[in-house]
Structure formats: C-alpha cells, structure tokens
N, C-alpha and C positions, 0 to 999 in steps of 0.2 A: 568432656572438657573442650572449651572452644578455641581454635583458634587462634593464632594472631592477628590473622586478617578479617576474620570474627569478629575479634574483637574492635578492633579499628573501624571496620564499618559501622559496629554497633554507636561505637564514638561517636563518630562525623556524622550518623543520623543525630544522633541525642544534640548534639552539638548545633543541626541544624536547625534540629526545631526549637531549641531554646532561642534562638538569633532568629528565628521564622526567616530564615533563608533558604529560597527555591534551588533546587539539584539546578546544578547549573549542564546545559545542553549539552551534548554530545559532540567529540569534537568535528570539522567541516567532512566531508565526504564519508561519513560513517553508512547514512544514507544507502548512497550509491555502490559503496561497497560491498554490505548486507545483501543487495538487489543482484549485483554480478554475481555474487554465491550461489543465491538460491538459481538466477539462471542458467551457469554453468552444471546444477546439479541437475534442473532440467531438461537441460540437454545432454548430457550424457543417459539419462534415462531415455528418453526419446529415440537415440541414438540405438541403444540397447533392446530395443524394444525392436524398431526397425530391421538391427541385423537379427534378432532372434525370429522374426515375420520373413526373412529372406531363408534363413537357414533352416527352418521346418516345414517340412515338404508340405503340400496343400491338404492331403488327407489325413498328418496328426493335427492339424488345428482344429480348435471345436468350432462346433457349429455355433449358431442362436436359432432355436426351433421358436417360430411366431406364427400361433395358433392361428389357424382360420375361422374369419369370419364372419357373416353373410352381411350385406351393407343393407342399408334398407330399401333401396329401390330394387334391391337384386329379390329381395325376400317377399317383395306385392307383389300379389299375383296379379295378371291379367293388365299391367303396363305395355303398352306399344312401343316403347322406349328403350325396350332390347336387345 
C-alpha cells in the first residue's frame, strides 16, 4: 500500500502532464549546497586518510611492486650509448 506522499507525488506527476507543465526548478542555492556537502565529505576523507598515513608506521603500509623492465635501447646490443 502506498503512501501518502506516494501518493501526492503520483498526483502532481499525473497532474503535470495533463497541463504539460515543466517541474519547476529547484529552489536558488540548492546548487551550491549539494557541492559544500559533497566537499566537506571530501575532505573529511582526505583528512582521514592523511592522519591514518601519519599514524602507521612506514613498515605496515604496503608496498606497490612495479615489475621490471628492460627499455629498448637498454635491451640492443652493441649501442655506444651506454
């Protein structure tokens, strides 16, 4: 069973497109406020991230193991270039 507010939205849709009336826009600074959010979350991430890189000693962080591998002028032979 739905809603009350279900059901209202289901209205004022139905209601719209009978009248072909456009959702009217969002009110002024929704915008900018949506944006402070998402900033504030990431910076608190960031943040977190930072003090957790301070606070684990250098030897539990993992590595990144990046294979080796030979370049091409390293791998011709007989280049004077070396």
């Amino acid at each position: 069973m739905a809603t009350w507010s279900r059901v209202c939205t289901e209205v004022r849709a139905i209601t719209r497109w009978a009248l072909r009336r456009p959702e009217p826009p969002p009110p002024p600074g929704t915008g900018q406020r949506i944006q402070a959010a998402e900033q504030a979350v990431a910076r608190r991430r960031l943040l977190a991230d930072a003090q957790a890189a301070r606070t684990t000693p250098q030897h539990c962080q993992p590595t990144e193991i990046v294979p080796t591998v030979a370049l091409d002028h390293e791998a011709t032979p007989g280049r004077a270039d070396r």
